[in-house]
PyMOL Python script that loads the backbone (N, CA, C, O; Angstrom):
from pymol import cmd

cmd.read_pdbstr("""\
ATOM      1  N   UNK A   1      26.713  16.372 -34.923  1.00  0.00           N
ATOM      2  CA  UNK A   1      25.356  15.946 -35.240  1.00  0.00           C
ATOM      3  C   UNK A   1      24.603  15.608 -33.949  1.00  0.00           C
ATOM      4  O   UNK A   1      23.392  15.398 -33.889  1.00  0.00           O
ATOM      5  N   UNK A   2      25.453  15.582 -32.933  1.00  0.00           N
ATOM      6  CA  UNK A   2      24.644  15.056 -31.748  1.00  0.00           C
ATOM      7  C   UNK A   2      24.226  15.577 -31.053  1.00  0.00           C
ATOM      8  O   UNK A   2      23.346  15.117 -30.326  1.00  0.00           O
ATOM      9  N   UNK A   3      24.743  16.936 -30.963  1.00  0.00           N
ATOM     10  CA  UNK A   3      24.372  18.012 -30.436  1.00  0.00           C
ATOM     11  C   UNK A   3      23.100  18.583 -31.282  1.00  0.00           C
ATOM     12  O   UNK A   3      22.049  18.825 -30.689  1.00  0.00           O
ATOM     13  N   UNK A   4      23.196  18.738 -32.330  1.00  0.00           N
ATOM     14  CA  UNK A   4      21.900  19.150 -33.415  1.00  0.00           C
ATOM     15  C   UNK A   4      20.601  18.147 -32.461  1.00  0.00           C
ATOM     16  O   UNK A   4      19.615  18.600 -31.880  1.00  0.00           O
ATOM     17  N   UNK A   5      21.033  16.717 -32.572  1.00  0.00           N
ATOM     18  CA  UNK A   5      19.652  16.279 -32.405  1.00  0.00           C
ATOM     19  C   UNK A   5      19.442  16.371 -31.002  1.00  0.00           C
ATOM     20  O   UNK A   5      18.386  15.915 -30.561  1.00  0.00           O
ATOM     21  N   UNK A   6      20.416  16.976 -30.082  1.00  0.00           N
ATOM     22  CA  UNK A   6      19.611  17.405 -28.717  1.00  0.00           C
ATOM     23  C   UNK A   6      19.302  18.285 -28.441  1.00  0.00           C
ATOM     24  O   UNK A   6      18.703  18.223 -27.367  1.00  0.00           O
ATOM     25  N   UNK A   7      19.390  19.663 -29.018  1.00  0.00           N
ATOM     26  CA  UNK A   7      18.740  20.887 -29.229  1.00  0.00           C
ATOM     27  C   UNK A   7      17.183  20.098 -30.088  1.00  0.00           C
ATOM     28  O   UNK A   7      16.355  20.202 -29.182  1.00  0.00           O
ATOM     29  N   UNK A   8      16.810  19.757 -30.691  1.00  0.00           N
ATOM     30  CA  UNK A   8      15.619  19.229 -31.306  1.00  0.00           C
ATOM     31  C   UNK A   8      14.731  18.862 -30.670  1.00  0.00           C
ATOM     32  O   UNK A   8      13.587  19.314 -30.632  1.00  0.00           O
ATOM     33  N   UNK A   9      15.478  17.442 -29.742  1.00  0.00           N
ATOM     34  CA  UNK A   9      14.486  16.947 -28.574  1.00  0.00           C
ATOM     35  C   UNK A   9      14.520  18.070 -27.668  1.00  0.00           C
ATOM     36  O   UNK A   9      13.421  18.542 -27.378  1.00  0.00           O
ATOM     37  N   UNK A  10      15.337  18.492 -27.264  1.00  0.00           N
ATOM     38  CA  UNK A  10      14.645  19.746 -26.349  1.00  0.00           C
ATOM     39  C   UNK A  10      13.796  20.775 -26.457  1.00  0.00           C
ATOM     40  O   UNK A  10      13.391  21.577 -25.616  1.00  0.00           O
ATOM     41  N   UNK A  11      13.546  20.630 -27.774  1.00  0.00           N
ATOM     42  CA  UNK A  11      12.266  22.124 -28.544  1.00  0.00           C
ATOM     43  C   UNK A  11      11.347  21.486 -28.488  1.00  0.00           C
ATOM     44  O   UNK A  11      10.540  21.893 -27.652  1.00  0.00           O
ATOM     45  N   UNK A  12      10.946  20.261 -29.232  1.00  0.00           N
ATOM     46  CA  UNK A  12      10.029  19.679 -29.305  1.00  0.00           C
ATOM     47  C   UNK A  12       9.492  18.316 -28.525  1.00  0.00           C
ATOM     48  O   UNK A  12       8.642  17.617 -29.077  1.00  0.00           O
ATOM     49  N   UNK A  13       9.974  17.992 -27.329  1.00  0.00           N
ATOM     50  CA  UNK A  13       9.570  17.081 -26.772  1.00  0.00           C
ATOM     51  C   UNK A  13       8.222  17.341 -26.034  1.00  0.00           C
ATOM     52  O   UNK A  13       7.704  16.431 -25.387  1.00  0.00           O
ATOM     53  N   UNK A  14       7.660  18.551 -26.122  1.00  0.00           N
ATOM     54  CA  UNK A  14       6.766  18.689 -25.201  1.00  0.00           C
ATOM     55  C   UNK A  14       5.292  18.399 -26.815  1.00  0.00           C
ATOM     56  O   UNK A  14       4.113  18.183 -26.533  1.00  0.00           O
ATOM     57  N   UNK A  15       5.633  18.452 -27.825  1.00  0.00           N
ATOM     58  CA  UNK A  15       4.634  18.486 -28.796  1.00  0.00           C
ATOM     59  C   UNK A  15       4.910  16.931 -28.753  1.00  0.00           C
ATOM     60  O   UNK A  15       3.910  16.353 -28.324  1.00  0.00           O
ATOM     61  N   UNK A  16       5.920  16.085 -29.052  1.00  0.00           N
ATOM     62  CA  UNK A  16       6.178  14.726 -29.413  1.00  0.00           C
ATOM     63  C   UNK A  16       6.712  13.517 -28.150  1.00  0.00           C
ATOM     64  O   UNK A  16       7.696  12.779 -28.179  1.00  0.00           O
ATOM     65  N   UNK A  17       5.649  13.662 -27.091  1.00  0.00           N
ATOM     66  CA  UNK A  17       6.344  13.042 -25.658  1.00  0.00           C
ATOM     67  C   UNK A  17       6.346  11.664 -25.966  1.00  0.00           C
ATOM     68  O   UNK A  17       6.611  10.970 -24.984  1.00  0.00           O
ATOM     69  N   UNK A  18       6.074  10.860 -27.322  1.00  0.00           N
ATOM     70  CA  UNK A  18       6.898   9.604 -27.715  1.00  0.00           C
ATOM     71  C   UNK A  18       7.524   9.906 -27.822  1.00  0.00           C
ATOM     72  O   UNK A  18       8.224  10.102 -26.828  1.00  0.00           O
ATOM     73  N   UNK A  19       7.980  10.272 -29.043  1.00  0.00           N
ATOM     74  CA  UNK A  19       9.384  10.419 -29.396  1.00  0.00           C
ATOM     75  C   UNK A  19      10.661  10.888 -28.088  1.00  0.00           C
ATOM     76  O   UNK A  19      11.766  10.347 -28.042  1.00  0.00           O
ATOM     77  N   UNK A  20      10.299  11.749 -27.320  1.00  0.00           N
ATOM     78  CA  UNK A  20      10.949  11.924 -26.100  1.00  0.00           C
ATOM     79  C   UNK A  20      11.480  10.653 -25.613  1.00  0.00           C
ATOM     80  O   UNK A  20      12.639  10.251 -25.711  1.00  0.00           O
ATOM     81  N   UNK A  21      10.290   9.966 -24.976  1.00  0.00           N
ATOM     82  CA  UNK A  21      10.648   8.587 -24.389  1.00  0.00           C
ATOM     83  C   UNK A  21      10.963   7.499 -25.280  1.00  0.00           C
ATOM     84  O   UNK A  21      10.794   6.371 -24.817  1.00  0.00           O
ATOM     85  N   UNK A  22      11.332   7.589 -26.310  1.00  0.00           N
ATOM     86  CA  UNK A  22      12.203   6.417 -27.093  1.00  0.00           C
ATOM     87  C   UNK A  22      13.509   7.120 -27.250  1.00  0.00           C
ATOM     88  O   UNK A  22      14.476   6.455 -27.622  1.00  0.00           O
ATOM     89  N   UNK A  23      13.577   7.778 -27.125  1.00  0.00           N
ATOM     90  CA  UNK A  23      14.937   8.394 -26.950  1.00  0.00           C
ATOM     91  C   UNK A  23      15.974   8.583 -25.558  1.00  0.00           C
ATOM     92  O   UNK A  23      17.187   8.789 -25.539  1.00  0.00           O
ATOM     93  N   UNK A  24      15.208   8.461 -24.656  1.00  0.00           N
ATOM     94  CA  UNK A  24      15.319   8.608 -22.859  1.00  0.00           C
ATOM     95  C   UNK A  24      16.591   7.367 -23.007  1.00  0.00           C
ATOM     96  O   UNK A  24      17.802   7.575 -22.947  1.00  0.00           O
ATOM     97  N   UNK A  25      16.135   6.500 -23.144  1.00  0.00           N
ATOM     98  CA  UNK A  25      16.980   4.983 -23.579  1.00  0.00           C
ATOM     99  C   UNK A  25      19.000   5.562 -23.832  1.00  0.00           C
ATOM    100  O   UNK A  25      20.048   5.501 -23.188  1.00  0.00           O
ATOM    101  N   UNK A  26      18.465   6.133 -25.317  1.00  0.00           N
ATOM    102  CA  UNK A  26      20.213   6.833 -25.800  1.00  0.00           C
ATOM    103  C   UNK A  26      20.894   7.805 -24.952  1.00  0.00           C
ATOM    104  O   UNK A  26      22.017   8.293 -25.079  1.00  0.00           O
ATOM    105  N   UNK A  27      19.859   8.023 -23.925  1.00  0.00           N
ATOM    106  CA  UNK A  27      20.701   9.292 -23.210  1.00  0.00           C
ATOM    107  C   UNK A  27      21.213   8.980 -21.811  1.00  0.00           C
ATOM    108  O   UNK A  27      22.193   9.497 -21.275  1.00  0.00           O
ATOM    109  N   UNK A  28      20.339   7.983 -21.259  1.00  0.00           N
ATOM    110  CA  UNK A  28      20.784   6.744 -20.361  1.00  0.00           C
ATOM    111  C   UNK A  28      22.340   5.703 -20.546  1.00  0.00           C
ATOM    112  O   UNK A  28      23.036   5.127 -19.709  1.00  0.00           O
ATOM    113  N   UNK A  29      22.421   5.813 -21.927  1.00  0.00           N
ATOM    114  CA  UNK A  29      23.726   5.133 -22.382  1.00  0.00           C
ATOM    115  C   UNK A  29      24.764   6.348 -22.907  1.00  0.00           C
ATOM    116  O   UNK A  29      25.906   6.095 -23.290  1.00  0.00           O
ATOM    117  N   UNK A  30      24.227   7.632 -22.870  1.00  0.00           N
ATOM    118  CA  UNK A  30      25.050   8.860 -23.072  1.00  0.00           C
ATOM    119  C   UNK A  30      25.818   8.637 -21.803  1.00  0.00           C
ATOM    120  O   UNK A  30      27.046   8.606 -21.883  1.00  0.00           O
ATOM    121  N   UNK A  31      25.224   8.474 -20.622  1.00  0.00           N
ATOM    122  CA  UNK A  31      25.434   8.889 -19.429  1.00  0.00           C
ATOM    123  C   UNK A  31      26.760   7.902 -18.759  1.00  0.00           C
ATOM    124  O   UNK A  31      27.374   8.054 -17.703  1.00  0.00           O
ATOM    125  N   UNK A  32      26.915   6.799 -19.891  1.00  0.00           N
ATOM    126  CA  UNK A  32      27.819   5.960 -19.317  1.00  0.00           C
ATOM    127  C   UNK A  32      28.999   6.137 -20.381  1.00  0.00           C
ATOM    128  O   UNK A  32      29.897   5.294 -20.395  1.00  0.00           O
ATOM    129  N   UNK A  33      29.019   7.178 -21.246  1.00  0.00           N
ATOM    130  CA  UNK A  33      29.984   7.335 -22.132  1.00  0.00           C
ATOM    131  C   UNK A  33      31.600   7.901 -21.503  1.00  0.00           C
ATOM    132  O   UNK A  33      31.719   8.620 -20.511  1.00  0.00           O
ATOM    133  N   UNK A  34      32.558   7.466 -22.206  1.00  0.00           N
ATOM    134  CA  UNK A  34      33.700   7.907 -21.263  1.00  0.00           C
ATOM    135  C   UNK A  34      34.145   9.640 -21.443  1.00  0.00           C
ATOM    136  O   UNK A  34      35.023  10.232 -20.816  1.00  0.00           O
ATOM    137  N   UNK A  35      33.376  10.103 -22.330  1.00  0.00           N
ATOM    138  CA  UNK A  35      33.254  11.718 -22.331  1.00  0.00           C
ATOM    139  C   UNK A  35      32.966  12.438 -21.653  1.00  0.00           C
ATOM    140  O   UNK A  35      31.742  12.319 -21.711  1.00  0.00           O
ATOM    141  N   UNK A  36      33.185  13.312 -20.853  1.00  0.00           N
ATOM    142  CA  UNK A  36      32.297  14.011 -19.824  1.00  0.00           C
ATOM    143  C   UNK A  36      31.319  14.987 -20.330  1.00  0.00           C
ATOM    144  O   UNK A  36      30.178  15.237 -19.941  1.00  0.00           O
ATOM    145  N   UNK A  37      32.251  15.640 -21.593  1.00  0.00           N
ATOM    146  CA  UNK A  37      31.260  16.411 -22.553  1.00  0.00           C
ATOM    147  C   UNK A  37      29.807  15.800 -22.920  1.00  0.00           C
ATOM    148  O   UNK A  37      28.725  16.361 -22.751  1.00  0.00           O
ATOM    149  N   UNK A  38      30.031  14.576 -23.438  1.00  0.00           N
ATOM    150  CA  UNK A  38      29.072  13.993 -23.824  1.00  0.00           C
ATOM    151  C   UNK A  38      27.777  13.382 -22.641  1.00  0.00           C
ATOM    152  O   UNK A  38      26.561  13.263 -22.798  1.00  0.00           O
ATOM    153  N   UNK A  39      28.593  13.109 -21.551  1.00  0.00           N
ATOM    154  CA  UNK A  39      27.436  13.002 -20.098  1.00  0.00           C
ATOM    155  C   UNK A  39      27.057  13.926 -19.441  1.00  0.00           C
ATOM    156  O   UNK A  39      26.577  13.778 -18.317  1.00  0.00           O
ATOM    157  N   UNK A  40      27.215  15.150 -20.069  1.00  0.00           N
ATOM    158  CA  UNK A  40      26.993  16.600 -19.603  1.00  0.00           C
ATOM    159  C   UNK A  40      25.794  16.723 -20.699  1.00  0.00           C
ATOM    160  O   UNK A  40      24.660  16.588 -20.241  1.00  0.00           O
ATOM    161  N   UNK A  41      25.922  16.968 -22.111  1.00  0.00           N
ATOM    162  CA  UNK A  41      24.692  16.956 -22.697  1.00  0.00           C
ATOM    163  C   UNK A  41      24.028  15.942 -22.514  1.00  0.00           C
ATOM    164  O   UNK A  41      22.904  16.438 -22.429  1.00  0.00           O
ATOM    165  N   UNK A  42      23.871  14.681 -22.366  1.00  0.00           N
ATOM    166  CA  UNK A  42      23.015  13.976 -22.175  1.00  0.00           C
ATOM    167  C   UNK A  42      21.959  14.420 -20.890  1.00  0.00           C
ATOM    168  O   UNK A  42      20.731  14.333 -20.880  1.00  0.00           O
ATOM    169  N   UNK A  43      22.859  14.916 -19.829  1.00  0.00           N
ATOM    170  CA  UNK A  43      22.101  15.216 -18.400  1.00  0.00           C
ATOM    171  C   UNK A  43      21.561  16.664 -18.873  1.00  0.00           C
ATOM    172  O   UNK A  43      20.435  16.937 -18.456  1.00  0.00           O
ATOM    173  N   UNK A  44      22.125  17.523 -19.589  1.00  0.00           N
ATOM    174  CA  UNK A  44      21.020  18.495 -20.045  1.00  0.00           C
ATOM    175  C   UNK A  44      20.286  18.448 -20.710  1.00  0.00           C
ATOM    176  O   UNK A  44      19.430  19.333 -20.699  1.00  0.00           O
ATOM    177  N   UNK A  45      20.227  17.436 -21.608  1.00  0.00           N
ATOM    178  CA  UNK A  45      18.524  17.058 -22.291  1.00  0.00           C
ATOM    179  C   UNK A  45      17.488  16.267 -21.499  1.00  0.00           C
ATOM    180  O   UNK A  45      16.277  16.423 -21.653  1.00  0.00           O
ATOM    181  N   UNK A  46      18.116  15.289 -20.525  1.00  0.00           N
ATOM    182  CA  UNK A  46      17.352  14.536 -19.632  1.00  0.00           C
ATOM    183  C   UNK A  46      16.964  15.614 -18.779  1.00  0.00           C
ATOM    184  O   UNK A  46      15.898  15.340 -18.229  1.00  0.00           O
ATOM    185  N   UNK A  47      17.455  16.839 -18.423  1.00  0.00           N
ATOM    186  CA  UNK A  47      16.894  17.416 -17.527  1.00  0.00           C
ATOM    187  C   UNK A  47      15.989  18.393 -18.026  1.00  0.00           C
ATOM    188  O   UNK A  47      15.561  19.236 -17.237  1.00  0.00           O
ATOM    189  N   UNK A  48      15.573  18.410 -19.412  1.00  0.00           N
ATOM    190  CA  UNK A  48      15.692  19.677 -19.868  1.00  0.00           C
ATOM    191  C   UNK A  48      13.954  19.110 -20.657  1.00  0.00           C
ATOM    192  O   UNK A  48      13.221  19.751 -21.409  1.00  0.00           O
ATOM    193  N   UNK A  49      13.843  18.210 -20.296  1.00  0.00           N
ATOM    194  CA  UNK A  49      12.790  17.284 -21.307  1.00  0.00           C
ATOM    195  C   UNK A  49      11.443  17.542 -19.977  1.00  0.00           C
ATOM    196  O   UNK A  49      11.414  17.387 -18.757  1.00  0.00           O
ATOM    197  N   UNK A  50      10.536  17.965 -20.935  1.00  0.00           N
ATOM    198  CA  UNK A  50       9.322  18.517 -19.912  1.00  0.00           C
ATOM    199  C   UNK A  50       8.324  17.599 -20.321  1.00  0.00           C
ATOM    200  O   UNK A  50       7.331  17.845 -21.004  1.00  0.00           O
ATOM    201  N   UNK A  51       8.733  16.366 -19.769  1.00  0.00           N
ATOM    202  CA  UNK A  51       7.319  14.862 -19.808  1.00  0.00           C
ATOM    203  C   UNK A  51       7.422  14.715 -18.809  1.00  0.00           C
ATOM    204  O   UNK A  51       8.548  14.669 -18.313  1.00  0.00           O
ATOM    205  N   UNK A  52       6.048  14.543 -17.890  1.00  0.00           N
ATOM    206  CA  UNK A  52       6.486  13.990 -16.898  1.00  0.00           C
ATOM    207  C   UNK A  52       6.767  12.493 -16.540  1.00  0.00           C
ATOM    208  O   UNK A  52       7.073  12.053 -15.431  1.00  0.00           O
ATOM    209  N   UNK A  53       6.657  12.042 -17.302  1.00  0.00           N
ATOM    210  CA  UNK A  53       7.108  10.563 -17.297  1.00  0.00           C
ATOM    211  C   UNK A  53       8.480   9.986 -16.901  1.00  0.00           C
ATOM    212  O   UNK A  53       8.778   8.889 -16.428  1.00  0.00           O
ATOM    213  N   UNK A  54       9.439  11.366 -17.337  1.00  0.00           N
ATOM    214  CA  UNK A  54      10.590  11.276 -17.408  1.00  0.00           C
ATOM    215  C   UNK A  54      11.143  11.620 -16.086  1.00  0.00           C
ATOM    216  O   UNK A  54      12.076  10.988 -15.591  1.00  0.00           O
ATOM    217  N   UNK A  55      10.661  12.462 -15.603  1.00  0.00           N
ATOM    218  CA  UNK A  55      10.858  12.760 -14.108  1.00  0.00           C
ATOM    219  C   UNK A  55      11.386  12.048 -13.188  1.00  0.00           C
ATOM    220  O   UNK A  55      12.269  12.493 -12.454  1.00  0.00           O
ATOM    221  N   UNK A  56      10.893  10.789 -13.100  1.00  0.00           N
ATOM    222  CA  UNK A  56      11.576  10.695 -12.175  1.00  0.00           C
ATOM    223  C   UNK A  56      12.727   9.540 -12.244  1.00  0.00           C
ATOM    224  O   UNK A  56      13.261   9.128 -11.214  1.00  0.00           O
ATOM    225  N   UNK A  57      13.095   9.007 -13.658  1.00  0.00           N
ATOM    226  CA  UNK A  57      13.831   8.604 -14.209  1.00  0.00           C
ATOM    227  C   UNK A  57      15.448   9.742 -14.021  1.00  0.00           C
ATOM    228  O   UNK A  57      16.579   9.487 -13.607  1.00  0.00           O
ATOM    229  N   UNK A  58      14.867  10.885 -14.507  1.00  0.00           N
ATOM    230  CA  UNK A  58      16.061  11.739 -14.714  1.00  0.00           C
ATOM    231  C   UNK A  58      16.688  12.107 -12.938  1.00  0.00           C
ATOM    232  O   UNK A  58      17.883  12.235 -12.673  1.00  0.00           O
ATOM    233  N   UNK A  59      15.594  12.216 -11.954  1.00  0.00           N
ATOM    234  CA  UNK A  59      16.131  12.097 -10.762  1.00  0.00           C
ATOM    235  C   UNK A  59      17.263  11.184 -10.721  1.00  0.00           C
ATOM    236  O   UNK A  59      18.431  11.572 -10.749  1.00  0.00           O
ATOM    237  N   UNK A  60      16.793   9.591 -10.635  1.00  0.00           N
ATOM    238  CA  UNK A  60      17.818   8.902 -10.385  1.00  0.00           C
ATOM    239  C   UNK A  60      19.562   9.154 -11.096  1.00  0.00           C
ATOM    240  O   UNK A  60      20.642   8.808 -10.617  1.00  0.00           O
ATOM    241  N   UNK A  61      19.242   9.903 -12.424  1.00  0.00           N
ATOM    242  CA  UNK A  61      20.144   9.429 -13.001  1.00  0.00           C
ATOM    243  C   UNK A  61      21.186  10.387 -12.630  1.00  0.00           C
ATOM    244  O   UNK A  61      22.370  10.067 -12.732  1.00  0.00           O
ATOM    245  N   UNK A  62      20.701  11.961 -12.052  1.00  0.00           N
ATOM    246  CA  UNK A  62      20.987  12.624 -11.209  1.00  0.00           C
ATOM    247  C   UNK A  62      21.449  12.785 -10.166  1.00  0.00           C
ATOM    248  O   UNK A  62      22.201  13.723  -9.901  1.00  0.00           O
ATOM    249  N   UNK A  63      21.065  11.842  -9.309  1.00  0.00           N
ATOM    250  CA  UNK A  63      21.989  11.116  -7.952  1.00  0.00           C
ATOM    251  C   UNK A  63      23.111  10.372  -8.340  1.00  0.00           C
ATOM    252  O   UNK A  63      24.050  10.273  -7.551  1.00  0.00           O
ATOM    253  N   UNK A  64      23.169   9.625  -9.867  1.00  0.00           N
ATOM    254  CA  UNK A  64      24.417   8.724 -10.343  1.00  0.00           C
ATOM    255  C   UNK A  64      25.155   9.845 -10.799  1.00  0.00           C
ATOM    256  O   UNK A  64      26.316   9.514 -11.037  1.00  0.00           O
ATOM    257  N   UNK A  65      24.913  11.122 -11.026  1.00  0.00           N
ATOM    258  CA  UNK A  65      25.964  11.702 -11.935  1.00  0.00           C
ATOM    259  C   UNK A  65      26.270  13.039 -10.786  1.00  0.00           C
ATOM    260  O   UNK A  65      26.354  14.221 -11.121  1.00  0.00           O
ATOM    261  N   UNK A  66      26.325  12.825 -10.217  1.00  0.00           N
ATOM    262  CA  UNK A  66      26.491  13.390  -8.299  1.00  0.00           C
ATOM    263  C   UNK A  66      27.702  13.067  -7.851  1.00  0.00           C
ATOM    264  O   UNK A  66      28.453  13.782  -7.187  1.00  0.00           O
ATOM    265  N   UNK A  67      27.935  11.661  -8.333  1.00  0.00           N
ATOM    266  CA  UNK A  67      28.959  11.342  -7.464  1.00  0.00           C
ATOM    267  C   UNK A  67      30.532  10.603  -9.424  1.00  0.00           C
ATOM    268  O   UNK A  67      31.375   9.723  -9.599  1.00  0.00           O
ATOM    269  N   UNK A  68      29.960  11.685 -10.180  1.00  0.00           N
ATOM    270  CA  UNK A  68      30.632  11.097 -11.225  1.00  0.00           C
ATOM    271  C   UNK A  68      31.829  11.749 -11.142  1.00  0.00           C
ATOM    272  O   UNK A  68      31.870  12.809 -10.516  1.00  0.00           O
ATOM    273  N   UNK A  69      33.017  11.216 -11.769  1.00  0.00           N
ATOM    274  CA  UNK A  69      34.353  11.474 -11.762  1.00  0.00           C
ATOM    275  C   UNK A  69      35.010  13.181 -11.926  1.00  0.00           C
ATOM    276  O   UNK A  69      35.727  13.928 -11.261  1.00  0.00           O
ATOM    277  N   UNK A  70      34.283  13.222 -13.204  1.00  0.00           N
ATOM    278  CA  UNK A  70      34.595  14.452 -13.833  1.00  0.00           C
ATOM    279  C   UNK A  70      34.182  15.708 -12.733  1.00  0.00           C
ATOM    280  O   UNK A  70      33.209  15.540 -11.998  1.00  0.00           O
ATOM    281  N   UNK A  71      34.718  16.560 -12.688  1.00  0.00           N
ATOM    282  CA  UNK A  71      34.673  17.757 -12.190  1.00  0.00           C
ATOM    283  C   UNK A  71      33.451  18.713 -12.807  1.00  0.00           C
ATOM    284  O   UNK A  71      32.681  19.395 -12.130  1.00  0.00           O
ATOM    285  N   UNK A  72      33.467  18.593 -14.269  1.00  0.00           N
ATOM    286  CA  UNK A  72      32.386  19.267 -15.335  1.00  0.00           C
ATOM    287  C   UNK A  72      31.058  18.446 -14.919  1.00  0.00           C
ATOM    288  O   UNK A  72      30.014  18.842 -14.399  1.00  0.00           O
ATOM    289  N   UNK A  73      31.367  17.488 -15.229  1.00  0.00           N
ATOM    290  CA  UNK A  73      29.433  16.388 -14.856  1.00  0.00           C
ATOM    291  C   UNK A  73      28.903  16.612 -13.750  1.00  0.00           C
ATOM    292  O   UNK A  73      27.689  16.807 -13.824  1.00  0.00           O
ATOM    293  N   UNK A  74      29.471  16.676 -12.461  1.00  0.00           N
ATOM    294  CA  UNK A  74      29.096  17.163 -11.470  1.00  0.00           C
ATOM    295  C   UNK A  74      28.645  18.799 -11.418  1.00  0.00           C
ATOM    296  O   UNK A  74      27.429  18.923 -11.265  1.00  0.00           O
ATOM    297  N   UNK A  75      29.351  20.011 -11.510  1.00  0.00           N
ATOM    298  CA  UNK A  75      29.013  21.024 -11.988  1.00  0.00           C
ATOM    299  C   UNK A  75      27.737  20.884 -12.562  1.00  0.00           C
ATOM    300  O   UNK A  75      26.821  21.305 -11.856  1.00  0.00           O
ATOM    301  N   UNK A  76      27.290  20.192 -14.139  1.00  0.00           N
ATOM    302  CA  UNK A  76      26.437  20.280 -14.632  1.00  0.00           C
ATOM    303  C   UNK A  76      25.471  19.775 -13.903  1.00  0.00           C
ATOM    304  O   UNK A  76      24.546  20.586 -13.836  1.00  0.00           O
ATOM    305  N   UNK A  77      25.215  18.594 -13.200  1.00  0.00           N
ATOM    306  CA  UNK A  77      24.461  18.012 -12.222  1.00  0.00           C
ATOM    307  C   UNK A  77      24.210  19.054 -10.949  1.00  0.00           C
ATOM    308  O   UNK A  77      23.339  18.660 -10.173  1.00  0.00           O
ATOM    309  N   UNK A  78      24.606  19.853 -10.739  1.00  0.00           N
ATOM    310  CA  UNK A  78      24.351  20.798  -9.692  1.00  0.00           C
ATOM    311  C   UNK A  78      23.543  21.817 -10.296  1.00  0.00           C
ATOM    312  O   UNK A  78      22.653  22.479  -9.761  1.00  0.00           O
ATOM    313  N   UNK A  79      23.964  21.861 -11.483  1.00  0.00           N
ATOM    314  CA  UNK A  79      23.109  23.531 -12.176  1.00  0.00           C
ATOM    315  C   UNK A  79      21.530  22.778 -12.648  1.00  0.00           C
ATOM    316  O   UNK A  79      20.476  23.368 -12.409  1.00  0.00           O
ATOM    317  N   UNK A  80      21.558  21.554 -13.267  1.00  0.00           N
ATOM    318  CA  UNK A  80      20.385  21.105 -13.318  1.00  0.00           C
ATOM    319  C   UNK A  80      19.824  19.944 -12.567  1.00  0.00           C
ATOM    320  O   UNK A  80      19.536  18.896 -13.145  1.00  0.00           O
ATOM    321  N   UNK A  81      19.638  20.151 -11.060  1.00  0.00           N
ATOM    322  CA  UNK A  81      19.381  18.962 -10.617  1.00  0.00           C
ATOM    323  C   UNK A  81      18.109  20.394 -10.129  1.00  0.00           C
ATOM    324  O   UNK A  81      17.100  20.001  -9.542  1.00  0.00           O
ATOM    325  N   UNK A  82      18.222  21.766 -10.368  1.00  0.00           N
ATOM    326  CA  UNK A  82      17.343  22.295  -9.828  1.00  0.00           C
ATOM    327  C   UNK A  82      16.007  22.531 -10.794  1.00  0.00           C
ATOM    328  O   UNK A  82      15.036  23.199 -10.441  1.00  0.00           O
ATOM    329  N   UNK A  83      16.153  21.780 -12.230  1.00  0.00           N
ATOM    330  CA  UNK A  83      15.398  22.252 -12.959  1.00  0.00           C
ATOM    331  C   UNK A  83      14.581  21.198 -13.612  1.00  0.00           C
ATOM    332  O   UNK A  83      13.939  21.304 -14.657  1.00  0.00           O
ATOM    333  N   UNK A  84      14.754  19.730 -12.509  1.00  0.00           N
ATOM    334  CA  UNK A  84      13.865  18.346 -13.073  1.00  0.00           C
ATOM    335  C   UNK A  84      12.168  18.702 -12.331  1.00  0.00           C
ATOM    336  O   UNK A  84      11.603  19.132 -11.326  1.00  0.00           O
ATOM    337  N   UNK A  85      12.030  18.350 -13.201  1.00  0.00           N
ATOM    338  CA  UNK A  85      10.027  17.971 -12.984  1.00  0.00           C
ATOM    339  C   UNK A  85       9.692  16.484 -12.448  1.00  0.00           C
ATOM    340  O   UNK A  85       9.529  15.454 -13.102  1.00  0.00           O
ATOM    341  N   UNK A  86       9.651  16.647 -11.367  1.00  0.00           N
ATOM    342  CA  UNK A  86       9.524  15.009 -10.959  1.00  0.00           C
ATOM    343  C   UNK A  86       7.465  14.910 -10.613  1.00  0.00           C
ATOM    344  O   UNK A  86       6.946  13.845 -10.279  1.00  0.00           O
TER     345      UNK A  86
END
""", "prot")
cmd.dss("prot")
cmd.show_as("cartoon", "prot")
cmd.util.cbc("prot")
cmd.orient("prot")
């Protein structure tokens, strides 16, 4: 189901940029989950979210997931650290 609702915010955040940013919050606490799977989608919806509000939020969180454990989170942090809107 969690995946469903981040394909969603990623279609439609650019029609609903509240709803985007009340959600920014859950994906911030995605990011501290002990899953890597799960801090991998979180960093691809944070990166993937075209507000600019979010910008430069998702930077930072980008430099934290740079230096994250997993081998995969990093990977993913490399493929989208090129595709934030700051």
């Amino acid at each position: 189901i969690r995946k469903l609702v981040y394909i969603y915010l990623l279609r439609y955040a650019e029609h609903e940029p509240d709803l985007a940013l009340l959600s920014e919050n859950t994906f911030q606490k995605d990011l501290a989950d002990p899953n890597p799977l799960i801090r991998t989608m979180a960093l691809q919806v944070l990166s993937g979210i075209k507000v600019a509000m979010v910008g430069s939020i998702v930077a930072l969180r980008i430099k934290k997931c740079a230096a994250d454990p997993s081998p995969y989170v990093r990977k993913a942090t490399s493929r989208h650290s090129q595709t934030i809107q700051v």
